[in-house]
VOSEZA-221744 format. One line per 10 residues: their letters; for each residue x, y, z of C-alpha. Coordinates in Angstrom, 2 decimals, decimal comma, padded with zeros to 5 digits, m for minus. Layout:
BEGIN
a> X/Y/Z; ...
***
This chain:
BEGIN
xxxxxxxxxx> 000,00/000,00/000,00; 001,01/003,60/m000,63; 001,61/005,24/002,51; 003,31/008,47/000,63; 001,10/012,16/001,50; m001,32/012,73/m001,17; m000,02/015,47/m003,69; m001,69/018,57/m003,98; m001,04/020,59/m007,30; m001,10/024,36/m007,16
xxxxxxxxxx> m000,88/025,72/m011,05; 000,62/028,73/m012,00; m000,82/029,87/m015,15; 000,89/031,60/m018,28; m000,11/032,26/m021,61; 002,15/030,63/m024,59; 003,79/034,29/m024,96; 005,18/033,70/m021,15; 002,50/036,18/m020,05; 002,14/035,01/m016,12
xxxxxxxxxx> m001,58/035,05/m015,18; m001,62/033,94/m011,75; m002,48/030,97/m009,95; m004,94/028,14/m009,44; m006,62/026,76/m006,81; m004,53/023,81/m005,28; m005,86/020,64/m006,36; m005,45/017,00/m004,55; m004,06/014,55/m007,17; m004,38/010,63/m007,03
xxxxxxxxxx> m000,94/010,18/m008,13; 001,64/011,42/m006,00; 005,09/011,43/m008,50; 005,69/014,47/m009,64; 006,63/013,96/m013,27; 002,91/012,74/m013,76; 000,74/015,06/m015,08; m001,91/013,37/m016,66; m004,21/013,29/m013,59; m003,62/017,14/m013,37
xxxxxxxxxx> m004,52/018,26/m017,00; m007,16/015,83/m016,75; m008,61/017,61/m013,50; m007,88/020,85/m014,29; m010,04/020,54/m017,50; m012,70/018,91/m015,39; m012,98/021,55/m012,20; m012,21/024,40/m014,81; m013,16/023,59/m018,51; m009,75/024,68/m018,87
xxxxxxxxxx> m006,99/022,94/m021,05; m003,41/023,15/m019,56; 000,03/021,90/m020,68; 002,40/021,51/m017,39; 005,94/022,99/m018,13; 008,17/022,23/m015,27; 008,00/021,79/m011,11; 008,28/025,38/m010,01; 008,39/024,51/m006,14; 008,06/021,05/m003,70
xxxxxxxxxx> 007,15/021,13/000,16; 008,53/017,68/000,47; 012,83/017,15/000,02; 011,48/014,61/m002,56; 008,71/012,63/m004,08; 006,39/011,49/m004,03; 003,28/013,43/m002,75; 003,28/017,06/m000,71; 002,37/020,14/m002,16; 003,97/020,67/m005,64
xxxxxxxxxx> 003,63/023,97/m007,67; 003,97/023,60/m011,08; 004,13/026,50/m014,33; 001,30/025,58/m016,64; 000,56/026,76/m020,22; m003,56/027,58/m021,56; m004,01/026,60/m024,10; m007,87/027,13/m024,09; m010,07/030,04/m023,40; m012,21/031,51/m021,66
xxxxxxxxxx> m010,31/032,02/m018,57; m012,10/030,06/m015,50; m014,04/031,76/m013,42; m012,12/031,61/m010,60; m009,62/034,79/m008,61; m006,24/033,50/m009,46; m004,35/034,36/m006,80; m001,09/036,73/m007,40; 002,52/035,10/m007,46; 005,42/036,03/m005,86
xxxxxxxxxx> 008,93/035,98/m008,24; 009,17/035,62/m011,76; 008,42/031,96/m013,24; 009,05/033,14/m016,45; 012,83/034,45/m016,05; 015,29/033,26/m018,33; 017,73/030,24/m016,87; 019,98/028,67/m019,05; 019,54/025,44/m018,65; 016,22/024,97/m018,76
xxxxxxxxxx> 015,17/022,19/m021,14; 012,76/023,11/m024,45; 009,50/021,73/m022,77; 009,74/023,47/m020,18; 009,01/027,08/m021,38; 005,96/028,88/m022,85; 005,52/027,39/m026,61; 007,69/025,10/m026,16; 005,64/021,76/m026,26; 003,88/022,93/m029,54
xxxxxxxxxx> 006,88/022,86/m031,28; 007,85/019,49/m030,48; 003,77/018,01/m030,67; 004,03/019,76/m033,89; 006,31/017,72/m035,21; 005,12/014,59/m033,82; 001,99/014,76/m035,92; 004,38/015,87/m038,66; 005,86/012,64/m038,75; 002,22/010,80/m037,96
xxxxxxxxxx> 001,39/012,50/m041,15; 004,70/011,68/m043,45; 003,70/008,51/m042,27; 000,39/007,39/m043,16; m001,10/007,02/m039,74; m004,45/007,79/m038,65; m005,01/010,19/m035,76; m008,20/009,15/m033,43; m007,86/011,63/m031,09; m005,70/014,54/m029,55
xxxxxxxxxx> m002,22/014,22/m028,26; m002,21/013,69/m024,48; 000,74/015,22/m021,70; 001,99/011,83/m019,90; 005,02/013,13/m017,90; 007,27/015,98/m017,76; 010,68/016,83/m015,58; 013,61/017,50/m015,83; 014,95/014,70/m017,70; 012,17/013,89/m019,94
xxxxxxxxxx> 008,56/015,04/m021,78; 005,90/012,23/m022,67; 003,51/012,43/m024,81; 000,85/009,71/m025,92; m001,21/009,98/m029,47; m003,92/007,80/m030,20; m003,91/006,93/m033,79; m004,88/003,99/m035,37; m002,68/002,00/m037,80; m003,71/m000,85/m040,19
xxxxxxxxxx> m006,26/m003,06/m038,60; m005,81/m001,95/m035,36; m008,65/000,09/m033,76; m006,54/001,20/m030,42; m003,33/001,85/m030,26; m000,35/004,77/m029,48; 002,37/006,27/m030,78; 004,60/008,05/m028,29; 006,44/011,18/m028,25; 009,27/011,70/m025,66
xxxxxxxxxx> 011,86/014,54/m025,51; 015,48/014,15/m023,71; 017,99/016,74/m022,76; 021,12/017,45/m024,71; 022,66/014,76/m022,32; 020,29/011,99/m023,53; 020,10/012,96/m027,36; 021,76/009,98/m028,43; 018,95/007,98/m027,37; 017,03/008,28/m030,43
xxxxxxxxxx> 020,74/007,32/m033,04; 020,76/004,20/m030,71; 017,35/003,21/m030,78; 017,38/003,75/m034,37; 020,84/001,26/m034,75; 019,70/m000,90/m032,29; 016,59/m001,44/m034,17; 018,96/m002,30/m037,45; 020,52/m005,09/m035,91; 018,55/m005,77/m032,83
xxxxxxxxxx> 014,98/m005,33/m033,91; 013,34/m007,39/m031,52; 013,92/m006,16/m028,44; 012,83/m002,44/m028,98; 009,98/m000,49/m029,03; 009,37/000,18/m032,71; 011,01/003,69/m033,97; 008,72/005,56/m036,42; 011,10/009,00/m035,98; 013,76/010,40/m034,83
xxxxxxxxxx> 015,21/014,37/m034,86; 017,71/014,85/m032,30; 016,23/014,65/m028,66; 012,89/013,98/m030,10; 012,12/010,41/m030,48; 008,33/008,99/m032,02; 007,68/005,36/m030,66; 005,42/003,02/m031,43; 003,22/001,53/m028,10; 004,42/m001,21/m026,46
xxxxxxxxxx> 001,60/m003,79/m025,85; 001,00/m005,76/m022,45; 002,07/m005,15/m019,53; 004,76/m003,89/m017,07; 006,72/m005,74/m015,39; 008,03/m003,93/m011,92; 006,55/m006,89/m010,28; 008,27/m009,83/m012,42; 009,55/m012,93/m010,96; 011,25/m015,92/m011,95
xxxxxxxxxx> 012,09/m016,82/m014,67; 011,33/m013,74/m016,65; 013,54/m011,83/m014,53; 016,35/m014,54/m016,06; 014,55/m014,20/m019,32; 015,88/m009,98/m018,67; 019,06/m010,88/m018,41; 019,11/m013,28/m021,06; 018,04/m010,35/m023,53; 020,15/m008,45/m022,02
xxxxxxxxxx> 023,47/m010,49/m022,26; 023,09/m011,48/m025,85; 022,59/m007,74/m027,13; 025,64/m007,18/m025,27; 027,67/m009,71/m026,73; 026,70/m008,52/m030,11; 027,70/m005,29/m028,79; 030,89/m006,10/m027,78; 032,71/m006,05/m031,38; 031,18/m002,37/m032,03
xxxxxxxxxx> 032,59/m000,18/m029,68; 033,70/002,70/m032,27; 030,27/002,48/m033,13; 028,74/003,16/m030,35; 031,47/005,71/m030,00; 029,92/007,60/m032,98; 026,73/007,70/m031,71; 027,54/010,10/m028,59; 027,32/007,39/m025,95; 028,78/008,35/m023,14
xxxxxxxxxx> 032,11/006,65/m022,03; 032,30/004,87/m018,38; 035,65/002,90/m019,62; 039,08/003,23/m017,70; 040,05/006,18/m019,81; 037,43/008,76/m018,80; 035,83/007,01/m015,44; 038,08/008,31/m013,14; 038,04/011,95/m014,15; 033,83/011,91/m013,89
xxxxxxxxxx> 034,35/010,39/m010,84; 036,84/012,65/m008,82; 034,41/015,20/m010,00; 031,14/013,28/m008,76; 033,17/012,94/m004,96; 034,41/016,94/m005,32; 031,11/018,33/m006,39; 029,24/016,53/m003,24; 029,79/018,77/000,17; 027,59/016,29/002,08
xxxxxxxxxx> 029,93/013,57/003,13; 031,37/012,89/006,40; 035,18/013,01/006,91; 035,50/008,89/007,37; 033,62/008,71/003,78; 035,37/010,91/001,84; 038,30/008,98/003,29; 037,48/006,38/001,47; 036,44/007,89/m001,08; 040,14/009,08/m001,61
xxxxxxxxxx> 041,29/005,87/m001,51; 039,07/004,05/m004,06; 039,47/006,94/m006,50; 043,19/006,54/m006,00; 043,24/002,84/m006,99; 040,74/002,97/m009,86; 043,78/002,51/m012,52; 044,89/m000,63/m010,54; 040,78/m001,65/m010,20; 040,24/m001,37/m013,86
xxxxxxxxxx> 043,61/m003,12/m014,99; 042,21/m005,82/m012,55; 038,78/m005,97/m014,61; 040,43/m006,29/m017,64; 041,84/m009,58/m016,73; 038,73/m011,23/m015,95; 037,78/m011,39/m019,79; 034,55/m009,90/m019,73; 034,43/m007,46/m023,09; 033,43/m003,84/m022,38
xxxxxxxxxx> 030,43/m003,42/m024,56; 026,91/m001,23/m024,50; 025,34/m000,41/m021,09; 021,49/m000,16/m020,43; 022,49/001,95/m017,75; 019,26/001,97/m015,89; 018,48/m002,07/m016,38; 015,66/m003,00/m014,17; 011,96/m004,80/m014,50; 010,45/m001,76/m014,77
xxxxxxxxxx> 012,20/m000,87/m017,88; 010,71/m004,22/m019,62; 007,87/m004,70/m021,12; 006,10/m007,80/m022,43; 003,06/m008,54/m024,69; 002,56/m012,43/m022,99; 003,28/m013,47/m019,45; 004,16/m016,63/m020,82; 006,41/m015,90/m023,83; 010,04/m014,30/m022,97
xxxxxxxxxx> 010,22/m013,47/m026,79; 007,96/m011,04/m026,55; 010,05/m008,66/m023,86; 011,02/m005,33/m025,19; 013,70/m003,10/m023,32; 013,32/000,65/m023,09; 014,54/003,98/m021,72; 017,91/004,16/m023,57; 018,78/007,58/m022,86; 020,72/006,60/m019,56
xxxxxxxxxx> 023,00/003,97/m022,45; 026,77/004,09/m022,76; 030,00/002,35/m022,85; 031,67/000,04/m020,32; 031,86/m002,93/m018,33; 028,53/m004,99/m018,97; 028,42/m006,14/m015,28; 027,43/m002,36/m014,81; 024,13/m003,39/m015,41; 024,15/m005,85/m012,51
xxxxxxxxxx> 023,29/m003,18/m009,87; 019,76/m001,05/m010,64; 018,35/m004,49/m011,83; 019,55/m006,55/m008,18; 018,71/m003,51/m006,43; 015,48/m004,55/m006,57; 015,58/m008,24/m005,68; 015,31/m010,50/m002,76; 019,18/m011,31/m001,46; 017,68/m014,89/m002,33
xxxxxxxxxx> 016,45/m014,00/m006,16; 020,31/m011,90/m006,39; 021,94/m014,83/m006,17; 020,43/m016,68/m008,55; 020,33/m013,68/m011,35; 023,85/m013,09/m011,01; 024,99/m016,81/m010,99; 022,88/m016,62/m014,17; 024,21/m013,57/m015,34; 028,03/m015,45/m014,89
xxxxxxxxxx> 026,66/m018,38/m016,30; 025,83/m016,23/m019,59; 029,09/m014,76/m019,91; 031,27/m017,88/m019,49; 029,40/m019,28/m022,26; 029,74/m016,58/m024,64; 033,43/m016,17/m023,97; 035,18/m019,36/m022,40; 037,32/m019,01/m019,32; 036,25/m015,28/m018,37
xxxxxxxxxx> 035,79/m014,57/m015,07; 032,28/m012,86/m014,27; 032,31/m013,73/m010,73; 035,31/m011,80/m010,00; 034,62/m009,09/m012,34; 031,33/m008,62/m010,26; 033,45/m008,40/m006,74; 035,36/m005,85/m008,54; 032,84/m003,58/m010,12; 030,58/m003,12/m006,91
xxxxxxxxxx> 032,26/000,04/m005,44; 032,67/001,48/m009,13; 028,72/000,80/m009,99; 028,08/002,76/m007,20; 030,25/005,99/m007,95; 028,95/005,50/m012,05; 025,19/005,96/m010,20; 026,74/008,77/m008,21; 028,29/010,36/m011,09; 025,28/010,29/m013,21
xxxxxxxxxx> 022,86/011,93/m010,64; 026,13/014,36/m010,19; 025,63/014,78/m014,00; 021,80/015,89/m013,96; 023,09/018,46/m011,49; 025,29/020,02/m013,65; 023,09/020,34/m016,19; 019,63/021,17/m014,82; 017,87/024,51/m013,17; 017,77/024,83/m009,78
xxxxxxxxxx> 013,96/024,81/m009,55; 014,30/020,50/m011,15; 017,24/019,90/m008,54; 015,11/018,77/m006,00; 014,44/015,75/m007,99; 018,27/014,67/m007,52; 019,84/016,34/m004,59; 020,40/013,63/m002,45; 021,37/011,22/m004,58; 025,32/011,78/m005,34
xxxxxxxxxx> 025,53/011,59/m001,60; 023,37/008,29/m001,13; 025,79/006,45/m003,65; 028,91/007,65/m002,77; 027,97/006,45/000,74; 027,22/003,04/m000,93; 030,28/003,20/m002,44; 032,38/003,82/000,29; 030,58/001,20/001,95; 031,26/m001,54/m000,46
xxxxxxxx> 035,39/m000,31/m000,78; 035,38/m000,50/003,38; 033,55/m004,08/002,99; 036,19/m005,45/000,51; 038,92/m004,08/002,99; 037,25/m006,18/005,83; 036,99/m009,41/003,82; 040,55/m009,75/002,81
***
């Protein structure tokens, strides 16, 4: 059961010319995560006749989600008005911040919708009704159109926008499905950060058990070992690059950025960043090929059309993707396990590997990579950071610290055990 507070939305209302009207009411939402705005457009149009498009989290009461009162910027798109006072709002929503992504700003969804049903068009496909606002933050916008294509009376194509940081998400989908086609979401378009994808059926799978959690890795594994002879490829596509060469660097930065570390961890810190050169010479031995990295590999980044048929799982959210170690992988996706159900993936996941390349050592490489999975998690939150307005930051503040902890934990742990 969810035992998060219940959110409650206050809007603050502009016109598409950035014109700041004032603000709404606060409203109590059913879902509590921020980033989902579905339930407020939808209720917003229902309490006020009023169409809205949500442009970014303004405010939070909470240190982070979900639930608590959230103020959000909002865009009419409809008139009249509602006939409501709109109370007055303190600051400027509207000022100019550098980093703050396309979607976020007055006009800014049109453009990209626009060219969604651009490509719909170039396409062929049917549109059966307007486009609808999923999700928006910091890292992403989601769209959903119905549209109907071929036969099929009810189905989806999506549109989701990425930052600069993501844009190779939409080259790699687009080579993946070249080579890999059966384990992607279809790609109808691509420009840039913009990607157009066609609907997944079935179901999630955040609550999966075995064996499709095995079936994961399997589809997992044997993209990777495709993977594995392509790395200037995958260079060329923007990935970014979590090999021995550039880890270190983004790392140092990750531990020097974070002021919320106690003396003993940033001890330890100092010391695991000092043998990284040793650590990765170490990895290299074990025989395990760097390849392509999910980067955020868990269940609820799988989807499948059949509960019964492992064939049908499709892997998404590539935007997080890159080059290194493939054992990287290992820790969102055990993260979420019973300590019973981790042992079994990962003697799995070792079992795949020896039998794609004979006498590696996954096992090892595993003990190895633990600390350094950690600071890669720390160094990508550290990442959004750098790159993101203040107003979205409360979506990742903590985190550097959390995983730096985690890794300092794990370096201490392999100090104990030798």
């Amino acid at each position: 059961m969810d035992a998060s507070p219940p959110r409650l939305v206050t809007l603050v209302l502009c016109l598409p010319d950035g014109t700041v009207l004032g603000a709404l009411p606060a409203q109590e939402m059913p879902i509590g995560w921020w980033p989902e705005v579905s339930d407020v457009v939808a209720a917003t149009r229902a309490t006020y006749g009023l169409d809205v498009i949500v442009l970014r989290l303004l405010r939070a009461e909470l240190r982070q989600p979900p639930g608590g009162a959230v103020t959000y910027l909002a865009e009419v798109t409809s008139v009249p008005l509602p006939a409501v006072p709109l109370a007055s709002v303190s600051g400027d929503p509207i000022a100019e911040q550098p980093y703050r992504q396309t979607w976020a700003r007055p006009g800014g969804p049109a453009t990209h919708v626009a060219w969604a049903e651009h490509e719909l068009t170039r396409l062929g496909v049917s549109r059966r009704g307007p486009p609808q606002q999923i999700r928006t933050w910091n890292l992403s916008t989601l769209w959903r159109f119905p549209v109907a294509v071929g036969t099929q009376d009810s189905t989806a194509a999506w549109l989701k926008v990425v930052p600069p940081f993501f844009a190779h998400e939409g080259a790699l989908m687009e080579r993946l499905e070249q080579l890999n086609p059966a384990v992607i979401p279809a790609v109808l378009a691509t420009d840039g950060p913009r990607l157009l994808l066609a609907e997944l059926a079935g179901h999630e799978l955040y609550e999966a058990r075995m064996p499709e959690l095995l079936s994961m890795v399997d589809l997992l594994v044997g993209l990777q070992v495709t993977w594995s002879t392509r790395l200037d490829e995958l260079g060329a596509l923007g990935l970014p690059d979590w090999r021995a060469a550039s880890f270190p660097r983004l790392a140092e930065h990750a531990v020097a950025a974070t002021a919320d570390l106690d003396a003993g961890t940033r001890e330890l810190l100092h010391d695991l960043l000092a043998g990284l050169p040793d650590r990765f010479d170490a990895l290299a031995t074990c025989g395990v090929p760097e390849t392509l990295v999910h980067g955020d590999f868990h269940p609820g980044n799988l989807r499948s059309a059949s509960s019964s048929d492992a064939a049908d799982l499709r892997l998404y959210d590539w935007g997080d993707g890159g080059v290194g170690h493939p054992l990287l992988d290992q820790a969102a996706f055990l993260q979420r396990l019973s300590e019973p159900d981790q042992a079994v993936a990962q003697e799995h996941w070792a079992r795949l590997w020896r039998a794609a390349v004979p006498g590696c050592e996954p096992e090892r490489a595993a003990a190895l990579l633990a600390p350094v999975a950690a600071l890669r998690q720390a160094l990508i939150y550290q990442m959004f950071l750098d790159n993101i307005e203040p107003d979205e930051q409360v979506y990742h503040r903590d985190d550097p610290a959390q995983w730096l902890l985690r890794a300092a934990q794990r370096f201490a742990r392999e100090g104990k055990s030798t």
